[in-house]
C-alpha positions as CSV (number, residue, x, y, z in Angstrom):
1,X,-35.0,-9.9,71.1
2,X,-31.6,-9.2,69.2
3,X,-32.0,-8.7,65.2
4,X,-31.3,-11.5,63.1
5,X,-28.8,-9.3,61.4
6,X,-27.0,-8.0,63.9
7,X,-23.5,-8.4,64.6
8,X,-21.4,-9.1,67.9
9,X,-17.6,-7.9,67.6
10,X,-14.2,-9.4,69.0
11,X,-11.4,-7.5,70.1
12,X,-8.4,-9.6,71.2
13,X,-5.6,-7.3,72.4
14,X,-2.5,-9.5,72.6
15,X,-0.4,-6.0,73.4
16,X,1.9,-6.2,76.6
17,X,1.1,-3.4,79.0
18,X,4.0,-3.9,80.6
19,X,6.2,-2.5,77.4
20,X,4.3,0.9,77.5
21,X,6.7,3.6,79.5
22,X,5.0,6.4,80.3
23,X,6.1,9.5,82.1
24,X,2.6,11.5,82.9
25,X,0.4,9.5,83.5
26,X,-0.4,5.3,84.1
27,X,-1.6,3.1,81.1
28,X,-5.8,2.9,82.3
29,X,-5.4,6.8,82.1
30,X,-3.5,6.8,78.6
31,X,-6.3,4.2,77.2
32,X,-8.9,7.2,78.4
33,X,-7.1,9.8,76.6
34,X,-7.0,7.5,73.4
35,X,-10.4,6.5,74.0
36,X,-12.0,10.8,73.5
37,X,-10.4,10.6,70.2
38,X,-9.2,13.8,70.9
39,X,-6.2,13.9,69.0
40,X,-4.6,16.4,71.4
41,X,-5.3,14.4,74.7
42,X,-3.1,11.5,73.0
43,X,-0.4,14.4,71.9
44,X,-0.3,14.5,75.9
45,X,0.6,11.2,76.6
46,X,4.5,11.1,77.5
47,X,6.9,8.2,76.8
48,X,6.6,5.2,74.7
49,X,2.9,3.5,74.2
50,X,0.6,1.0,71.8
51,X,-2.7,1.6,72.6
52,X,-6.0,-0.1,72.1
53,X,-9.1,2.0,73.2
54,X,-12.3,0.1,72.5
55,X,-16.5,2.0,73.2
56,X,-18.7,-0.8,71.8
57,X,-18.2,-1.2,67.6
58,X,-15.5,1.7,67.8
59,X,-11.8,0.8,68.2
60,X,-9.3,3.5,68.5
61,X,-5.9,2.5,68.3
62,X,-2.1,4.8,68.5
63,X,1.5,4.0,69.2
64,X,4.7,5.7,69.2
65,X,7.6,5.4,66.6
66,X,9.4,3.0,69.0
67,X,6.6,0.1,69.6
68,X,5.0,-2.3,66.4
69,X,1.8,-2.3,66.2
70,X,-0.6,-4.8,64.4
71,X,-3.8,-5.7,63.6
72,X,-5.6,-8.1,62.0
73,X,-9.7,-8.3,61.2
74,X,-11.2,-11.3,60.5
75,X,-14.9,-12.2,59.6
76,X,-17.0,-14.6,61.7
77,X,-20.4,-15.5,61.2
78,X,-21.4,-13.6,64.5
79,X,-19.5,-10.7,63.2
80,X,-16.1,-9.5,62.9
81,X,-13.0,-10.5,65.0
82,X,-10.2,-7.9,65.7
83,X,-6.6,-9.3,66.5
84,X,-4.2,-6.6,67.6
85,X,-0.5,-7.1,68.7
86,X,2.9,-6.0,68.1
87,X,4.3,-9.5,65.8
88,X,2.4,-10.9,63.0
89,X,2.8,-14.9,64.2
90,X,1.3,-13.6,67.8
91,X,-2.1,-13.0,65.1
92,X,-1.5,-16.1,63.4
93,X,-1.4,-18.1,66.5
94,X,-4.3,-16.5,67.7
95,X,-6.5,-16.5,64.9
96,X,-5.4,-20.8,64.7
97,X,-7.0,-21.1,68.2
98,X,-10.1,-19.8,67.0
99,X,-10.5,-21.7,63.8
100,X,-9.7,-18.8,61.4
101,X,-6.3,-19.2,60.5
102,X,-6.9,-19.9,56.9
103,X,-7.8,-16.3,56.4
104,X,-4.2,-15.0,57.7
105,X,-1.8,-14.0,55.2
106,X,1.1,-11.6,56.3
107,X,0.2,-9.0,53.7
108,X,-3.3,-9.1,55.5
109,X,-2.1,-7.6,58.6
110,X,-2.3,-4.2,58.9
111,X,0.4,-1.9,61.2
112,X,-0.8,1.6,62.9
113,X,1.2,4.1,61.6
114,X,3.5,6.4,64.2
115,X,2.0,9.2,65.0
116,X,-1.5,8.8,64.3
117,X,-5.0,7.8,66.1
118,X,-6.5,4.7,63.9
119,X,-9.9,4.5,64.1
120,X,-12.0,1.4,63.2
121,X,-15.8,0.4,63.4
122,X,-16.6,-2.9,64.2
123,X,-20.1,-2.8,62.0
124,X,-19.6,-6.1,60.1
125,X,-19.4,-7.2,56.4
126,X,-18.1,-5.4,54.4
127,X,-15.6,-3.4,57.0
128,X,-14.9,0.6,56.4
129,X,-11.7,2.0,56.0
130,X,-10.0,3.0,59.2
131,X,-10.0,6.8,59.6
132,X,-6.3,8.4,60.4
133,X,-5.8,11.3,63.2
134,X,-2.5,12.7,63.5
135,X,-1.7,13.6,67.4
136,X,1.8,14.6,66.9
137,X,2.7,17.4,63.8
138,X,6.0,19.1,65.4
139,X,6.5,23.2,63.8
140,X,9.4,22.5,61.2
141,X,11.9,24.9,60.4
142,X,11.4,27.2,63.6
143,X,15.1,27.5,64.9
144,X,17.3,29.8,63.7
145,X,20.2,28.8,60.9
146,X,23.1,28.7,63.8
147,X,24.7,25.1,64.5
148,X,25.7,26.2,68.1
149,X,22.3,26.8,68.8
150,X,20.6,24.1,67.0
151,X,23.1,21.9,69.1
152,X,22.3,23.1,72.1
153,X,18.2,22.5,71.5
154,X,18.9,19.2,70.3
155,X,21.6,17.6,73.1
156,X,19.7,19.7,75.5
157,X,16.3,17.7,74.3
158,X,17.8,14.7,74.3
159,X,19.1,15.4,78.6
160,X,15.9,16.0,79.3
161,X,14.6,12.5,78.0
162,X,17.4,10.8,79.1
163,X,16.7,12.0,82.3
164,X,13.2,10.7,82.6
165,X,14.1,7.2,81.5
166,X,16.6,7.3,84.2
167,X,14.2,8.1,86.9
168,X,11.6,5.7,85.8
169,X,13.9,2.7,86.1
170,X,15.5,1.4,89.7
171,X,18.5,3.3,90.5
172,X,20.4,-0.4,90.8
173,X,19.4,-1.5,87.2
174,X,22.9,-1.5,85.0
175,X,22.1,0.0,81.9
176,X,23.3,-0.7,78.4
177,X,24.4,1.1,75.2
178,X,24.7,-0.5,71.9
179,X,27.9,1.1,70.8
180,X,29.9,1.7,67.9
181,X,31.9,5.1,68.4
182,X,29.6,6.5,66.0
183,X,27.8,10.0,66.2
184,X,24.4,8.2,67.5
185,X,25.4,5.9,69.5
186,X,28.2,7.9,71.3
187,X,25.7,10.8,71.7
188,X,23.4,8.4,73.7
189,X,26.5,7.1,75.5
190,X,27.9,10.6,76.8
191,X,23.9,11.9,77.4
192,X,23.3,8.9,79.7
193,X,26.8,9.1,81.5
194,X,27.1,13.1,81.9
195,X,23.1,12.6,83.1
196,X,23.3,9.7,85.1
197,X,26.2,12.0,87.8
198,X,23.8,15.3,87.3
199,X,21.4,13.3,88.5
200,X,23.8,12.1,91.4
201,X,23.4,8.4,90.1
202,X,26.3,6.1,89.6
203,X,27.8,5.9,86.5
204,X,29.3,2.7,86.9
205,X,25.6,1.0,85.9
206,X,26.9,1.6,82.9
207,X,28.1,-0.4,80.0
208,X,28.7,0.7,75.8
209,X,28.6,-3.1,74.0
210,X,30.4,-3.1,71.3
211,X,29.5,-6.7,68.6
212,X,32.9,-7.6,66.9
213,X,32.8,-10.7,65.0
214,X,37.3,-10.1,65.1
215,X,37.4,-8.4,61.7
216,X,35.1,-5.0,62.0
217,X,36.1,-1.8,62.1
218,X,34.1,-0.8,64.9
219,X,35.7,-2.1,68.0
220,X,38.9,0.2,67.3
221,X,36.8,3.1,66.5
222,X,34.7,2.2,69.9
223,X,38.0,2.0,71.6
224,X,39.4,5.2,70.6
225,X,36.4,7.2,70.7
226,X,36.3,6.3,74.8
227,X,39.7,6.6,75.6
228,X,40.0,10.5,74.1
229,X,37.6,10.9,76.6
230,X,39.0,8.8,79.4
231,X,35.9,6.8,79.2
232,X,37.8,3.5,78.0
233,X,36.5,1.3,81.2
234,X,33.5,1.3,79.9
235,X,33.7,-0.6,76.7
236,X,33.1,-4.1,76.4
237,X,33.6,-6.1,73.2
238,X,30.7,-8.8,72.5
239,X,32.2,-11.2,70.4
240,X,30.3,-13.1,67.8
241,X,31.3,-15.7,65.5
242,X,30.7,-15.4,61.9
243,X,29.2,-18.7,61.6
244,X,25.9,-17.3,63.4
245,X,24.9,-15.1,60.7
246,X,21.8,-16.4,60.2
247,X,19.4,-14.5,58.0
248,X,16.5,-16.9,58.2
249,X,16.2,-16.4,61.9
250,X,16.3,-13.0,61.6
251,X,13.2,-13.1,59.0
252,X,11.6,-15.2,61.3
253,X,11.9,-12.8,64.3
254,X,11.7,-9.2,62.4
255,X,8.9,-10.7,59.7
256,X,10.3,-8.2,57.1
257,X,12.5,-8.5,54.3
258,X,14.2,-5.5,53.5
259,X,18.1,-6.4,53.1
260,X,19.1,-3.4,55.5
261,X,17.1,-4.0,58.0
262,X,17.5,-8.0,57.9
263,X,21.2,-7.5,58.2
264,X,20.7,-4.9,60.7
265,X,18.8,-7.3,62.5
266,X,21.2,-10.2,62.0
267,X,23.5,-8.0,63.8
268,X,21.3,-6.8,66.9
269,X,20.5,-10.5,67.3
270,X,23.9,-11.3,67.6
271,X,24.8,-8.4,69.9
272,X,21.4,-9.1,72.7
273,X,22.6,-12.9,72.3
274,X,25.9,-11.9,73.7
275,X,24.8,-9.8,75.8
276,X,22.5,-12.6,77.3
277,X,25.3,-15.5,77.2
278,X,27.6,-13.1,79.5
279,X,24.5,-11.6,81.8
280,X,21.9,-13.5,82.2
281,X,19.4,-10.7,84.2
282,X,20.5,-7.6,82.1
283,X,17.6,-5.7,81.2
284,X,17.7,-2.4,79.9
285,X,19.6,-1.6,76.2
286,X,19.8,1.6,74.8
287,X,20.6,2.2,71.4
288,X,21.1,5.3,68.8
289,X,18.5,4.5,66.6
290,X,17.0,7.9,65.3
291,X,19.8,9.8,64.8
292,X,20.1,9.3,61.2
293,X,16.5,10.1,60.5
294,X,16.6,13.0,62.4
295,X,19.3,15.0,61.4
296,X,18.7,13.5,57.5
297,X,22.1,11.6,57.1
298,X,21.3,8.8,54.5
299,X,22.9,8.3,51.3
300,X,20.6,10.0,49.1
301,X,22.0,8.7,45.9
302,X,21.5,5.0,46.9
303,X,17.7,5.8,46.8
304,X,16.7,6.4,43.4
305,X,13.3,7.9,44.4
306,X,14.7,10.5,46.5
307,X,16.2,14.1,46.0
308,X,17.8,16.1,48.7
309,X,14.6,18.6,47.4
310,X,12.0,15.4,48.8
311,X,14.2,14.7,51.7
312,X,14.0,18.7,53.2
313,X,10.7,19.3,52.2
314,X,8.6,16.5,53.1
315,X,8.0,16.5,57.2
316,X,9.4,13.5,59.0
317,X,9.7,11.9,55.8
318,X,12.7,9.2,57.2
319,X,10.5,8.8,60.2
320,X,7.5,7.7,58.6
321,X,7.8,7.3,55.1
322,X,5.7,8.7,52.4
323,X,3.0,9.2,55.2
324,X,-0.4,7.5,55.4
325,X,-2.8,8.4,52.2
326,X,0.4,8.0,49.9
327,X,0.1,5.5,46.9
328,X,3.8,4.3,48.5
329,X,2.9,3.6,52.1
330,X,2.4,0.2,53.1
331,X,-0.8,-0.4,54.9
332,X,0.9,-3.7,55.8
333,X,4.6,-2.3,57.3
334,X,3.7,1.2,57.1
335,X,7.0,3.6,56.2
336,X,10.6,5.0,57.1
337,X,11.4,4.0,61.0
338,X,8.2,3.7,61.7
339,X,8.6,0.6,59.7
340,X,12.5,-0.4,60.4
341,X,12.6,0.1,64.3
342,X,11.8,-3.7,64.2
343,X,15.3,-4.2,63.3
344,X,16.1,-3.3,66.7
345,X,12.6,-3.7,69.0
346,X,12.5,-7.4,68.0
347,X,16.5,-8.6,68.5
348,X,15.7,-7.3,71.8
349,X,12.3,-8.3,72.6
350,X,13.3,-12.2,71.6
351,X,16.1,-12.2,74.3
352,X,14.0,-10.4,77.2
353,X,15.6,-7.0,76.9
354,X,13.8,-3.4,77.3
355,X,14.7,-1.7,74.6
356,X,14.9,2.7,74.3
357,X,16.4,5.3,71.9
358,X,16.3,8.6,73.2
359,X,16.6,10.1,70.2
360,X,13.3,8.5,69.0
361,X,11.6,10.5,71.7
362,X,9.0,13.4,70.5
363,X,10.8,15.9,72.7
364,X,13.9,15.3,70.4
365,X,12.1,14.4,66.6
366,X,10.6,18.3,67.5
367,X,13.7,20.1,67.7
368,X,14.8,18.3,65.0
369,X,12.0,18.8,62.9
370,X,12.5,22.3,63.7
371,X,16.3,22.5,62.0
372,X,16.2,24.9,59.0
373,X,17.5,22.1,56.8
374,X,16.9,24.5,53.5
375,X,18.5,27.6,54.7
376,X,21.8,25.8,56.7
377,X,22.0,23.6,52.7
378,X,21.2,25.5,50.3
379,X,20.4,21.7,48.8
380,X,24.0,21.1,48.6
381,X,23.8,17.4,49.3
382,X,27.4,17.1,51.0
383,X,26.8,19.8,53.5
384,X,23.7,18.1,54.4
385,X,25.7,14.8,55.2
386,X,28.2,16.9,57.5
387,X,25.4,18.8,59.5
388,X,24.7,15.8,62.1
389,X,28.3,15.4,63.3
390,X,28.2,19.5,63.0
391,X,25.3,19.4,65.4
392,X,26.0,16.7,67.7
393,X,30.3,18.4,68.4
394,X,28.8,21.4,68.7
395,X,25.6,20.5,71.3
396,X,28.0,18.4,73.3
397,X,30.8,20.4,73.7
398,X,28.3,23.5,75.1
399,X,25.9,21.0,77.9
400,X,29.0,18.2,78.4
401,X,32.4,20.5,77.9
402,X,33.9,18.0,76.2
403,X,35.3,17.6,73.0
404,X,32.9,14.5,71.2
405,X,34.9,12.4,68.5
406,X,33.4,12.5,65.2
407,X,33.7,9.3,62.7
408,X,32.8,8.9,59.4
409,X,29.1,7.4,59.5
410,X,29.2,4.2,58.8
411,X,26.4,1.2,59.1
412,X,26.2,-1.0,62.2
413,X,26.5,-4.2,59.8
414,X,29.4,-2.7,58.3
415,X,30.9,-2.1,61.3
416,X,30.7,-5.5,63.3
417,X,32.0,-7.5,60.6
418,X,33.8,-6.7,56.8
419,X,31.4,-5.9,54.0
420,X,32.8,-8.8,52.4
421,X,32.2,-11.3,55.5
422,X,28.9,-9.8,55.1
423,X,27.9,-10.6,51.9
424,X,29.7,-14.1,51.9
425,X,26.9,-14.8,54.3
426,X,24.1,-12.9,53.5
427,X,22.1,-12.4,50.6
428,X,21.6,-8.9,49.1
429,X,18.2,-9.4,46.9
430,X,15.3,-8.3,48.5
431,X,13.5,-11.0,46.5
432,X,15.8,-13.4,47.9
433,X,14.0,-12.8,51.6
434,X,11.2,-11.8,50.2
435,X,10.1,-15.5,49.0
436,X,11.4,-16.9,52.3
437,X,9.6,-14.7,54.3
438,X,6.3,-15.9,53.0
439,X,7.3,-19.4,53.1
440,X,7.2,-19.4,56.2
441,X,2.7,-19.1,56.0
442,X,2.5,-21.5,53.1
């Protein structure tokens, strides 16, 4: 006869299978890896993943930098009641079905960090802390202090990624690029055109998107950056219309309130919207997302809590954050892209697209973990910010043999539109969103 006192756990896995892309080996067989808690058998899985793994009260749970992740645990009578998916109102709605919404609060949600196995047992009232694995630590600082190489580890890590997304997808399927002439974004161009004919696949899939709301400077820098390479067929202007900046949809669809990322997002939902309006079957969108956090080209001095000294000697620290354990990582929205890739996933997710960065790959984050930042800096702050276009000339010119434009860096809501349009239309408090955020659960 059961015990009076014992408890019978829920787990409710909203995730989509059909988002994971793997490359080695099919989802059932990922779930087992997950499921060992071997933290090297989850190292092993290739391509982009969020995993649940459940063995009675035990839940094991990992994802990659490129897929959200949530969970929420709520109490029942019988005994607790896991919700995991990759949107907090997919919880809410779920948790409403089965009577328990007025636990939910957004800050009650909890997001697996990038990069690590989350364990949780299912034991009852009150819940343990989750335990944290980490499956991928990548050697830093293991390349030698020589740009020709380093560029030729990093383009040459990001062909070989490229190349696997290309033979996972239909060889029919147009792909396209979310394009601004930048270094990022014109790296991922050039990788998936030079790849796509090594691979003796037809080039003309292919399309770079470039948002203009008609006052930008990106569509000229788009522009020119194709047509020194001859590549100017290519381009195609999405044009938007300044009157659908709309920053309460885009709170509503990336749940977070960070001013970058909320115009970031304003922008990727008017780019996939576009996109949609003029195609209605397109499918696959690649963007450059990555690129800044892995060759470290933020503006330092806009963060008042970093130093180029943090920056260089904390590993992955744009990836992920402060990293889990930290008083300053957010058990709620975890840290660094692990936390802002909604800014992209969810523009693209809302208007049916597959989404994929290349450069957020492990293959690439390695080598470029591996970049001797200290000894090619010295922790001279301006030779920092010039090593990524350094690095990306210099790998392109030695795999592609072409000469690869080089812009000022500049960010993709600056680009579509004036700063000034911008701001006319969007505010720039955090607090401002904040508060509208969570009126949304009130």
């Amino acid at each position: 006869m059961q015990s009076l006192h014992a408890y019978v756990e829920r787990v409710v896995d909203l995730l989509d299978p059909a988002a994971n892309r793997l490359f080695n080996c099919t989802v059932e067989e990922a779930r087992a890896k997950l499921l060992s808690g071997d933290a090297a058998q989850v190292a092993g899985i290739d391509g982009s993943f969020a995993l649940l793994a459940r063995d009675g009260k035990t839940v094991r749970m990992a994802r990659s930098l490129d897929r959200p992740m949530r969970y929420f645990l709520a109490k029942r009578a019988a005994g607790p009641a896991l919700v995991v998916a990759d949107r907090m109102d997919a919880i809410h709605e779920q948790l409403q079905k089965e009577g328990l919404a007025d636990q939910f609060h957004p800050s009650y949600t909890r997001m697996v960090p990038a990069h690590y196995v989350v364990e949780i047992q299912l034991i009852g009232c009150p819940d343990p802390d989750p335990s944290y694995t980490r499956f991928f630590t990548p050697e830093r600082n293991s390349l030698p202090a020589d740009l020709d190489e380093i560029g030729r580890h990093y383009v040459g890590a990001l062909i070989e990624e490229t190349a696997k997304f290309l033979r996972s997808i239909p060889e029919r399927e147009p792909i396209g690029i979310a394009f601004s002439g930048g270094v990022d974004s014109g790296l991922v161009f050039l990788t998936t055109y030079f790849t796509l004919r090594r691979l003796g696949m037809n080039p003309a899939r292919l399309k770079a998107f470039t948002l203009s709301f008609g006052d930008g400077p990106d569509l000229a820098q788009a522009r020119e950056f194709l047509e020194r390479l001859d590549l100017g067929l290519f381009l195609e202007e999405i044009h938007a219309d300044p009157a659908e900046l709309d920053h309460a949809e885009a709170l509503r669809v990336l749940e977070d309130y960070k001013p970058l990322d909320v115009e970031c997002g304003v922008m990727g939902l008017a780019l996939c919207r576009g996109i949609r309006r003029r195609y209605p079957d397109w499918k696959h969108l690649l963007d450059g997302d990555g690129g800044d956090e892995n060759l470290k080209d933020y503006p330092i001095e806009e963060n008042p809590e970093l130093t180029i000294r943090s920056v260089v000697h904390n590993l992955m620290l744009y990836h992920e954050g402060w990293g889990v354990g930290r008083i300053k990582h957010s058990l709620t929205y975890s840290g660094g892209l692990s936390r802002g890739y909604v800014r992209t996933y969810a523009p693209a997710r809302k208007f049916g697209f597959e989404g994929f960065s290349p450069l957020m790959s492990r293959g690439v984050m390695a080598v470029s973990e591996a970049i001797p930042f200290i000894d090619l800096t010295q922790y001279d702050v301006p030779t920092l910010y010039s090593l990524k276009g350094e690095v990306v000339r210099r790998g392109v010119k030695a795999l592609f043999g072409v000469d690869m434009p080089v812009f000022e860096k500049r960010r993709f809501q600056h680009g579509a539109t004036r700063k000034e349009t911008l701001r006319a239309k969007l505010p720039a408090q955090e607090a401002v969103y904040r508060k509208q955020f969570l009126a949304m659960y009130q």
